[in-house]
C-alpha positions as CSV (number, residue, x, y, z in Angstrom):
1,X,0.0,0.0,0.0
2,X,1.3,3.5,-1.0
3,X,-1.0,6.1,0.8
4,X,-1.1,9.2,-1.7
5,X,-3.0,12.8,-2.5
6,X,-3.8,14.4,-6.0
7,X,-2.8,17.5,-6.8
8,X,-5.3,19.0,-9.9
9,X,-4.1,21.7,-11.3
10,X,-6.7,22.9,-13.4
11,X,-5.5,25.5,-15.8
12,X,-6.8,27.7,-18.5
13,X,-6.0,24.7,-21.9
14,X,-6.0,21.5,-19.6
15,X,-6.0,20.0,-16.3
16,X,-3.1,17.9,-14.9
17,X,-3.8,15.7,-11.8
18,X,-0.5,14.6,-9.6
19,X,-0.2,11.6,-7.3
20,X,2.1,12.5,-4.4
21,X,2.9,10.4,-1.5
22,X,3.8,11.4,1.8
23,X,7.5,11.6,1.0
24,X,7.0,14.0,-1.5
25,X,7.9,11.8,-4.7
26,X,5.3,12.3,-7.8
27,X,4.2,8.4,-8.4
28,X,1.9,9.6,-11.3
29,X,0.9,12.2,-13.4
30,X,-1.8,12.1,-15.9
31,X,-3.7,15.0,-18.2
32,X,-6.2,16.1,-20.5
33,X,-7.1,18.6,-22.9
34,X,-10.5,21.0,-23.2
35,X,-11.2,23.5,-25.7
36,X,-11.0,27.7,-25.3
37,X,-13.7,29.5,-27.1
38,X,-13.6,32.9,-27.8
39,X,-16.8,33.7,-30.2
40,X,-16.4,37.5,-30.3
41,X,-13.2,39.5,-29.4
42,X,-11.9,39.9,-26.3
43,X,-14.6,36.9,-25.1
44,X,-12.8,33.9,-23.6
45,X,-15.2,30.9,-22.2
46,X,-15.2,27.2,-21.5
47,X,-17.9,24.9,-20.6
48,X,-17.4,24.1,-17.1
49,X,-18.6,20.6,-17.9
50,X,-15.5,20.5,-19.8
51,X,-13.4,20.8,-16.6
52,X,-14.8,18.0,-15.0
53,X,-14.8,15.6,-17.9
54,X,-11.0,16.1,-18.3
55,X,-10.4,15.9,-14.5
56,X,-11.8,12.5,-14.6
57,X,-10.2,11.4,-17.7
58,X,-7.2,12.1,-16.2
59,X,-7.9,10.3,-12.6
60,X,-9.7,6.9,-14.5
61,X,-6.1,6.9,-16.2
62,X,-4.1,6.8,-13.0
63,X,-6.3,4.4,-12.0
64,X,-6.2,2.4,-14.6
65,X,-3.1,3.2,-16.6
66,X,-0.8,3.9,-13.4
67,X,-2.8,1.3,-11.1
68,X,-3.3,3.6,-8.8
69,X,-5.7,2.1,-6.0
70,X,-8.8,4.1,-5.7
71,X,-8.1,3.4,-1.6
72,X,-4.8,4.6,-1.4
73,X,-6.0,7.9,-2.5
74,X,-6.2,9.4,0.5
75,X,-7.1,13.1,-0.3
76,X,-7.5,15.9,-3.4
77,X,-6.8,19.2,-3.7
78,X,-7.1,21.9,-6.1
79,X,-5.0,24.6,-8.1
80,X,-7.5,26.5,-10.5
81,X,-7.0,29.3,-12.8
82,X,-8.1,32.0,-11.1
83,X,-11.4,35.1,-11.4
84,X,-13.4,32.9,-13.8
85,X,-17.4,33.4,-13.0
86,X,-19.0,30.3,-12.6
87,X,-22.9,30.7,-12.1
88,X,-25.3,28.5,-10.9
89,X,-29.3,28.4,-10.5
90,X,-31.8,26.8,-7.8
91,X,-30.7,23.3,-8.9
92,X,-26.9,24.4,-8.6
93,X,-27.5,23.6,-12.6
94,X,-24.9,25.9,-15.0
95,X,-26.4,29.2,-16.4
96,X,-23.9,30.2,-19.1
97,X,-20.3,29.6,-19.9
98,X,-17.6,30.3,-17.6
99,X,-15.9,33.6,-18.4
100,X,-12.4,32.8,-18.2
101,X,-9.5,35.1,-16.7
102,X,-8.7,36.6,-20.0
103,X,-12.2,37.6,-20.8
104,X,-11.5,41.6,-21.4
105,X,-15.3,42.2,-22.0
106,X,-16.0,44.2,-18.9
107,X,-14.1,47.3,-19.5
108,X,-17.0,49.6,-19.1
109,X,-17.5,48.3,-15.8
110,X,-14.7,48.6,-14.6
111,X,-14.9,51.8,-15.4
112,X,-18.5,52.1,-13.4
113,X,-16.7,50.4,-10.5
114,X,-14.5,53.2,-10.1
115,X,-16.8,56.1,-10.8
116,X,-19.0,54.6,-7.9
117,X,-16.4,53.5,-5.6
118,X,-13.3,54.9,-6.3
119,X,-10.5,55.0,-3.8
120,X,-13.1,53.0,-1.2
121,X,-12.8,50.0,-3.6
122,X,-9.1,49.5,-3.6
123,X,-9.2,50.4,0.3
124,X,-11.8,47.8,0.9
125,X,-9.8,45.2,-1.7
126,X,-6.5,46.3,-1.7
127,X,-6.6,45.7,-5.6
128,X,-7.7,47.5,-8.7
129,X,-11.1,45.9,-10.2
130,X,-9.5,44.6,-13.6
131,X,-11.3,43.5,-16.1
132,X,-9.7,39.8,-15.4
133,X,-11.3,39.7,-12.0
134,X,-14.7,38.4,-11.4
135,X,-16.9,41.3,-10.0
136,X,-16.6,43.5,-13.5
137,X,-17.8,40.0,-15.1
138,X,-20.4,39.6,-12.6
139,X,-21.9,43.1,-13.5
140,X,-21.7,42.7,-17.4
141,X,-23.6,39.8,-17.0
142,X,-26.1,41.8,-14.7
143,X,-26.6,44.6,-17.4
144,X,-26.1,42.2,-20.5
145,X,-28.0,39.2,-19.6
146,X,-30.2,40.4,-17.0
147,X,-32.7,36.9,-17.1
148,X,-29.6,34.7,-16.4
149,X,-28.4,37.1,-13.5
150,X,-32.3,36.6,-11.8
151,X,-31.9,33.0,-12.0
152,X,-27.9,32.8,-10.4
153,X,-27.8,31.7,-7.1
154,X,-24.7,31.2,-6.7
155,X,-21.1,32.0,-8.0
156,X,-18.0,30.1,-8.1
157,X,-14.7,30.1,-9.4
158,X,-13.3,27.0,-12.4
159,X,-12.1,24.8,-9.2
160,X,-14.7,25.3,-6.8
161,X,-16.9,24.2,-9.5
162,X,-15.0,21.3,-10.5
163,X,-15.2,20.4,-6.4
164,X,-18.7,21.2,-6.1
165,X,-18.8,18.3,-8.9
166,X,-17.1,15.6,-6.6
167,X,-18.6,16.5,-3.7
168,X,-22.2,17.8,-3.7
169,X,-20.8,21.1,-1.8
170,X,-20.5,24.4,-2.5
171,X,-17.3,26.7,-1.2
172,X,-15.0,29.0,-2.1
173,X,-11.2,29.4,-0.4
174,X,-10.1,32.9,0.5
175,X,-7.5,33.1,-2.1
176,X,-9.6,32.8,-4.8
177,X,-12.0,34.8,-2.8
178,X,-9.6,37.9,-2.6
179,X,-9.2,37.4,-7.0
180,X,-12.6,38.1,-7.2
181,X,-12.5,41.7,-5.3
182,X,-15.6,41.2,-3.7
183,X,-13.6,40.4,-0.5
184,X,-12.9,42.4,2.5
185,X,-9.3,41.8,3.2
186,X,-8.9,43.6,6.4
187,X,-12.5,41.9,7.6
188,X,-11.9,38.6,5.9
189,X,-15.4,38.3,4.5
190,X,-17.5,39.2,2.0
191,X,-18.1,43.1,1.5
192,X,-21.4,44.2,2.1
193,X,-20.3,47.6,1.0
194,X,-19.3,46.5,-2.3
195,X,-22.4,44.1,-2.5
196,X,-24.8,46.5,-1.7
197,X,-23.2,49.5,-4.0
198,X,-24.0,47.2,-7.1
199,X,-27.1,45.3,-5.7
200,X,-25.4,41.9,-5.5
201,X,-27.3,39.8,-3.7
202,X,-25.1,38.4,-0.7
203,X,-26.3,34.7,-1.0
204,X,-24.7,34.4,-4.5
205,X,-21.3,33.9,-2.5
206,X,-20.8,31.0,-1.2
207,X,-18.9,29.7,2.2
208,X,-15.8,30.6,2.5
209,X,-12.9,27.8,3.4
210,X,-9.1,28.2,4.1
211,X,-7.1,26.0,1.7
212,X,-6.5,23.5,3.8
213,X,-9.9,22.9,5.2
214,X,-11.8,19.6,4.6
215,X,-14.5,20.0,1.8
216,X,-16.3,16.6,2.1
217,X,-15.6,13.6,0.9
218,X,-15.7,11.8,-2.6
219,X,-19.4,11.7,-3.5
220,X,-21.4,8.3,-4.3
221,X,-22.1,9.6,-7.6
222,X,-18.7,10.7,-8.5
223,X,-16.9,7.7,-7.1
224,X,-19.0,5.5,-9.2
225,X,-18.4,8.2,-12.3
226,X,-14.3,8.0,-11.9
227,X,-14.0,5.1,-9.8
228,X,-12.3,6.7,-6.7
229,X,-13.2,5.9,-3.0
230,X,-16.3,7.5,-0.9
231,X,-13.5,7.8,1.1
232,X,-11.5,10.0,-0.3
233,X,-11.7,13.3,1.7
234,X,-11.5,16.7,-0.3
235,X,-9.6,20.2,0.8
236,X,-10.6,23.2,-0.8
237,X,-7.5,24.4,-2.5
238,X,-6.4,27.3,-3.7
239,X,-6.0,29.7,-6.7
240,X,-2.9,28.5,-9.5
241,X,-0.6,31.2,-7.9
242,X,-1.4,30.8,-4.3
243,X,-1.0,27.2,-5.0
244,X,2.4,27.6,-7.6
245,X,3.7,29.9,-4.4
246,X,3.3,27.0,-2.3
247,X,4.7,24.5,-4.8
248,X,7.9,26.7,-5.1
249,X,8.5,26.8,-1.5
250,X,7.5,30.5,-0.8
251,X,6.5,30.2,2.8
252,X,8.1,33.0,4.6
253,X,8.4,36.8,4.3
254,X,12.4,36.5,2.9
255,X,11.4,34.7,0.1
256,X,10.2,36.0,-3.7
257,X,8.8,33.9,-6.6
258,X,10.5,35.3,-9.8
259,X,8.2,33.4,-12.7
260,X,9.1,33.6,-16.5
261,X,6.5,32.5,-18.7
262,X,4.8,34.3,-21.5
263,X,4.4,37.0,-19.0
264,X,6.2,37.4,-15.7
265,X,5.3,37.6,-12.4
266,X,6.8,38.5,-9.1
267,X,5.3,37.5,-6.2
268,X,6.2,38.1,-2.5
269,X,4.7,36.3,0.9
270,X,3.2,38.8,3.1
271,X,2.8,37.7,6.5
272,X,-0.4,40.6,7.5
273,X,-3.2,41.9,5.3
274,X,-3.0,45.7,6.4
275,X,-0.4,46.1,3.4
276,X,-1.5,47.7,0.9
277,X,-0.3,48.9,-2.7
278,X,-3.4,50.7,-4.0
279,X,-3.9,48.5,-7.0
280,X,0.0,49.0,-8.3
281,X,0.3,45.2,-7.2
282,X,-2.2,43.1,-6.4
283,X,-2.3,42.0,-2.9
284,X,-4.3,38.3,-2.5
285,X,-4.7,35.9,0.5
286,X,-2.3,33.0,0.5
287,X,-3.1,29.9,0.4
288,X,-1.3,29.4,3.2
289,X,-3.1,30.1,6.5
290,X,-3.3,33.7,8.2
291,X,-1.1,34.5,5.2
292,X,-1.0,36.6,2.2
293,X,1.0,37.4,-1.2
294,X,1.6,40.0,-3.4
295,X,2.5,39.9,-6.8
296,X,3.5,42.3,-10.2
297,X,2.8,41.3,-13.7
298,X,5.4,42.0,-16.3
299,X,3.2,41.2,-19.6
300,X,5.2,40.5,-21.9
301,X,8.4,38.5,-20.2
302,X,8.8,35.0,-22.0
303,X,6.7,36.8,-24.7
304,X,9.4,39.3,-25.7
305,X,12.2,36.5,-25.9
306,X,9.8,34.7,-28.1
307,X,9.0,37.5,-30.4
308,X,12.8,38.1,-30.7
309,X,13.5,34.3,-31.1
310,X,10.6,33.9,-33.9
311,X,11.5,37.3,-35.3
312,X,15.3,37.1,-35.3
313,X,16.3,33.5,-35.4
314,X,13.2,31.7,-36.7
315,X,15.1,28.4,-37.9
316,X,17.7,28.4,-34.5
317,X,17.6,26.1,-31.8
318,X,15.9,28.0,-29.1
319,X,18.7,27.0,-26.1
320,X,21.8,28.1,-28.8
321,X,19.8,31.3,-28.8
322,X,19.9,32.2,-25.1
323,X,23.3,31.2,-24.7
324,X,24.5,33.2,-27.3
325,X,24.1,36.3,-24.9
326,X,26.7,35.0,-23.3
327,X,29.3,36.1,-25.7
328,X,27.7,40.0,-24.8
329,X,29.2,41.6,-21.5
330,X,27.2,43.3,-18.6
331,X,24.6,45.6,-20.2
332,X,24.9,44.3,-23.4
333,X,27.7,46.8,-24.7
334,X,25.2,49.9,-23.7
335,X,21.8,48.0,-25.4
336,X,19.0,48.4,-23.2
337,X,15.8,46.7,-23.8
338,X,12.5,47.5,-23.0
339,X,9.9,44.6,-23.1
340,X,6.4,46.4,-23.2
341,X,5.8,44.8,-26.5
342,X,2.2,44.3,-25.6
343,X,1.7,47.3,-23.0
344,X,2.2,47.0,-19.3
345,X,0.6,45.6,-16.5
346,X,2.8,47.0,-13.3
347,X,4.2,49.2,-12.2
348,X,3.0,50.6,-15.6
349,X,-0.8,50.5,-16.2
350,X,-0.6,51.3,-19.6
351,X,-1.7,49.0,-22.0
352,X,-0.6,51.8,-25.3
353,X,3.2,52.0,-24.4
354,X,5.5,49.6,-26.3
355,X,8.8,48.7,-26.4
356,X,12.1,49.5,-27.8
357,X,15.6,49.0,-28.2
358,X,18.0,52.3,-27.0
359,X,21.7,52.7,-27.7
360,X,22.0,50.8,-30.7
361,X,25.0,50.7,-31.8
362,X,27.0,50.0,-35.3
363,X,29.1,48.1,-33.2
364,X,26.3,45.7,-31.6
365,X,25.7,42.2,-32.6
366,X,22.7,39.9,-32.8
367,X,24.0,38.8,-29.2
368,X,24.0,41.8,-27.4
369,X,20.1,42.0,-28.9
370,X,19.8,38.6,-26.9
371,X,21.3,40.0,-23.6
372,X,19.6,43.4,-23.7
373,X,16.3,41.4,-24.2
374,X,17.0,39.2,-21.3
375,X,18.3,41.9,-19.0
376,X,15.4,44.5,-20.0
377,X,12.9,41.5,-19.1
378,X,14.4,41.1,-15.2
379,X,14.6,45.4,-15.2
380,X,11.1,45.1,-15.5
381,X,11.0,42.6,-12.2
382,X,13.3,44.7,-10.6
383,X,10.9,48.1,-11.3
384,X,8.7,45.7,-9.2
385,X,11.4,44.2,-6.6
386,X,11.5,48.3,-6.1
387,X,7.8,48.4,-5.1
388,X,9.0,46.5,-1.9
389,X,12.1,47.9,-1.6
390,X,10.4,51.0,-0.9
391,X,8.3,50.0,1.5
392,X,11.3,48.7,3.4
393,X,11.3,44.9,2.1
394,X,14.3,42.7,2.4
395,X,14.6,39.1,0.3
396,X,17.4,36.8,1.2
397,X,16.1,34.1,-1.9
398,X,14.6,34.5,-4.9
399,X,13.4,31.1,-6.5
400,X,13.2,31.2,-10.2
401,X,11.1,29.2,-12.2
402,X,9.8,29.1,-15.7
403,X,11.7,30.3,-18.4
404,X,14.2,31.8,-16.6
405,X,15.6,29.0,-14.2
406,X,16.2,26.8,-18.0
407,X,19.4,29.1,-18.3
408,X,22.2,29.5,-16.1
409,X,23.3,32.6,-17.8
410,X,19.8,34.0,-17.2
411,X,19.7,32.9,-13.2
412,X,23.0,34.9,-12.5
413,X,21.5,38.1,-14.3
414,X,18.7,38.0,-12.2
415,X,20.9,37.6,-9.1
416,X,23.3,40.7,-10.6
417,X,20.5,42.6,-10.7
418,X,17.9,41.7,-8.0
419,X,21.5,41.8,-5.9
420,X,19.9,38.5,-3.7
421,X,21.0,34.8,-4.0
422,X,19.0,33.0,-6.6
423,X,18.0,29.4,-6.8
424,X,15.6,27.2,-8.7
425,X,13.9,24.1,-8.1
426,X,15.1,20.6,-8.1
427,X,12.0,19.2,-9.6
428,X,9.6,22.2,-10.5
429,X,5.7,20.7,-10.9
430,X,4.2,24.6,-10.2
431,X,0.6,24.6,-8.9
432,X,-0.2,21.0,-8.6
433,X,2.6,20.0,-6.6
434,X,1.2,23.4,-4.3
435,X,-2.0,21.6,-4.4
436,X,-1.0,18.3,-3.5
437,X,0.9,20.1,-0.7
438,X,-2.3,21.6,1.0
439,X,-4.3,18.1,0.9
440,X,-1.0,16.3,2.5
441,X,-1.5,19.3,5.4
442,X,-5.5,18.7,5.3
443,X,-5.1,15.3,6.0
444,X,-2.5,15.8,9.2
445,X,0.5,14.4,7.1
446,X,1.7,17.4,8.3
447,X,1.0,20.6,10.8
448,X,1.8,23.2,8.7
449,X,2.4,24.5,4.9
450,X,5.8,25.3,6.0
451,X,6.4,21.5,7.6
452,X,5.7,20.0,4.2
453,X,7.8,22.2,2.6
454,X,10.8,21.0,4.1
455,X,10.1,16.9,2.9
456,X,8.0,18.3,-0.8
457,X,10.4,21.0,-1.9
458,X,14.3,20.6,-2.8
459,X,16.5,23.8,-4.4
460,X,18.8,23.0,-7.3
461,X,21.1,25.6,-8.1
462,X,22.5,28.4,-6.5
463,X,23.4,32.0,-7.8
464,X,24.6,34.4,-6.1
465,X,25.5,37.7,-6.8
466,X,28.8,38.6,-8.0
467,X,29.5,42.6,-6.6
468,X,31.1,44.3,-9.4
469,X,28.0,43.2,-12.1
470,X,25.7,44.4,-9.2
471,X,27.5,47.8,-9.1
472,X,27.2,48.2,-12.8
473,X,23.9,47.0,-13.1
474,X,22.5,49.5,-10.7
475,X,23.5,52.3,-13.0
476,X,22.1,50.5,-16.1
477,X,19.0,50.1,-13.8
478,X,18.7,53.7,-13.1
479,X,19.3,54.2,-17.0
480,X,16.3,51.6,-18.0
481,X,13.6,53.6,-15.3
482,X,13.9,56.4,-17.7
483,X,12.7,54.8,-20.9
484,X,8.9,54.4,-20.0
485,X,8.5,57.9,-19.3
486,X,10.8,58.9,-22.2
487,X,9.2,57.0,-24.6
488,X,5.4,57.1,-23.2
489,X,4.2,60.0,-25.4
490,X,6.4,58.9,-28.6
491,X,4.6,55.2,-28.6
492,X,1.1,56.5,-27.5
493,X,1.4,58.4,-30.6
494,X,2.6,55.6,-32.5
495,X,-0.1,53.3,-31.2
496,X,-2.8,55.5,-32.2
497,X,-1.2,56.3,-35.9
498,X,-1.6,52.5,-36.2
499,X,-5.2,52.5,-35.3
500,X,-6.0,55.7,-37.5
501,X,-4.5,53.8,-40.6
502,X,-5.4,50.2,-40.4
503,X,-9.0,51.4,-39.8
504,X,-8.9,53.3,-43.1
């Protein structure tokens, strides 16, 4: 008998579902696909049917593929993307489908939320109501499908759905809670303020859970549906990056999350919820009890490299690419690079500026292009490592995952320049493992996040900062922090010339 808990990570293309045992070693994995649709621009929807058909496809397959035994499955938990509105009627029956994360449709609410609210909201929230989160979804449905919003009764997020599926019960964790910014993070509860300023009926939210609570166990009609146990117990969860901070070991207050994928993300453990960055970074519970996180959104991180890579170097093996920066020196013989190729999420709200190469040089080389893009993408974590910084922060790790812990040469720029030691991950699984993490606490494996940690989670390789690249990498720094507002009124200009002639 090998006792074991699954760790679903249900993302935004497919859902992965990892078999962990109390040692921490993956036994399993298994995963499956479900389709994106997006029938109008800007929409972005899935049936949330979908989510629970692939989640079993992938457990039946453990089962039977991996031989898994349904009673060895001792408990689930849950990594879902996160702000996608769920809603259900009377018979907990779905309404419409699920608008995703990257469903941009609600821009003139957000716009009403702030003309109503304004500076109350982000005091209530601690974050800006983007169009990403729930609430501005929740009131275009209100205006724009006014007979669906009579019948919702309730509202959940993709994995509180997919739970609700498995279980018979309805909940929500705080985490995800906080992503729809309908929360009171100072109160820990749903705002009635903000509930009764847009006429929400409180009973649409439902019960809220810390990630490690027990959410029932396996339901009769889902074991005989998948073939699990009716005694396998639930937990509730969390939301992917609550869940990929946990995975990645970021349990304490010294400790940043430096993520490269096609955007970029910084994200720092915050140990009370009276912090506050007034929307600049959005400020969520952790999944992690009594505990919080903060994080910054670079847009276009991975993405630039990409562009450059498919642009550039179309027919080149992507690793020979990277490395090639090596044969650059420390600020890419005066290239600076920077990526708002798609606009900017922090510390720049400013989805018109774009991005650009300064100090080019008839001396420069296709590799100093490489370096300059790779040092211009960590700038833009260090504009948000400076966030914290000024709010008297101090990191003694920074764990790197994604994109840029594949490179060595990329790990000791971001130690240069974040000027903290840098390591990545011996085996990085990302949300799952995070979720497999919070059942294994759930179940008493272990007392805390931070106890699991220690068996679950294993660091790789060590950077650390080498002073004289710090030194010059401070003044290049101070160098890149002038391009946004240099440039902002050139590429607005630009932007809009674009628009004037392609819609002629």
């Amino acid at each position: 008998m090998t006792a074991c808990v699954l760790g679903v990570d249900l993302g935004t293309s497919s859902v992965k579902v990892s078999a962990v045992t109390k040692t921490g070693a993956i036994i399993a994995q298994e995963s499956a696909d479900f389709p994106l649709r997006q029938p109008q621009p800007g929409y972005a929807e899935q049936d949330p049917e979908d989510w629970v058909s692939a989640t079993t496809i992938a457990i039946v397959r453990l089962i039977l593929t991996d031989k898994l035994k349904p009673a060895d499955i001792k408990g689930i938990s849950y990594s879902g993307q996160m702000h996608g509105l769920v809603l259900l009627d009377a018979a907990n029956q779905v309404l419409r489908p699920a608008m995703l994360w990257n469903d941009t449709r609600s821009t003139k609410q957000r716009a009403a939320i702030m003309a109503k609210m304004g500076q109350r909201f982000i005091e209530i929230t601690h974050n800006q109501p983007l169009e990403g989160f729930t609430l501005p979804k929740l009131l275009w449905v209100k205006e724009n499908q006014p007979d669906i919003f009579a019948q919702a009764k309730t509202m959940l997020l993709p994995k509180d759905y997919l739970r609700f599926r498995m279980t018979g019960k309805l909940a929500m964790d705080y985490s995800d809670a906080t992503g729809t910014v309908m929360l009171d993070v100072q109160q820990q509860q749903w705002s009635q303020e903000i509930l009764d300023a847009f006429d929400i009926p409180k009973s649409l939210c439902p019960p809220l859970v810390r990630s490690i609570d027990d959410t029932g166990s396996i339901s009769a009609w889902y074991a005989a549906y998948s073939g699990l146990a009716t005694t396998t117990r639930t937990f509730a969860g969390g939301a992917d990056n609550a869940c990929g901070a946990v995975g990645a070991g970021i349990d304490s207050p010294t400790k940043v999350l430096s993520s490269i994928g096609t955007s970029g993300v910084i994200l720092k453990y915050e140990p009370a919820k009276n912090t506050n960055y007034q929307g600049v970074l959005q400020f969520e519970d952790h999944a992690i009890p009594d505990a919080f996180y903060s994080m910054g959104v670079t847009l276009a991180a991975g993405f630039s490299l990409n562009w450059f890579k498919q642009t550039f170097a179309a027919d080149e093996d992507f690793t020979a690419v990277v490395k090639s920066a090596g044969k650059s020196t420390v600020g890419a013989n005066g290239l600076l690079f920077a990526p708002y190729i798609v606009g900017e999420r922090a510390p720049y709200a400013d989805a018109d500026i774009r991005g650009s190469f300064i100090g080019i040089d008839g001396i420069h080389q296709r590799h100093d292009f490489v370096r300059a893009v790779l040092e211009g993408i960590i700038f833009s974590f260090q504009d948000l490592l400076a966030q914290y910084v000024a709010q008297g922060s101090q990191f003694e790790t920074v764990v790197s995952i994604g994109g840029g812990a594949k490179s060595a040469l990329w790990q000791q720029i971001q130690a240069d320049i974040f000027n903290t030691k840098v390591v990545s991950l011996a085996n990085e699984q990302g949300p799952g493992l995070g979720a497999a993490m919070l059942a294994a606490v759930g179940l008493g494996w272990f007392e805390t996040v931070s106890e699991c940690t220690k068996v679950f989670v294993h660091f790789k390789d060590v950077f650390l900062p080498k002073p004289e690249n710090v030194a010059k990498y401070q003044k290049l720094h101070a160098l890149y922090q002038q391009i946004y507002p240099s440039t902002k009124a050139i590429t607005h200009g630009l932007v809009a010339y674009r628009r004037e002639n392609n819609a002629q």
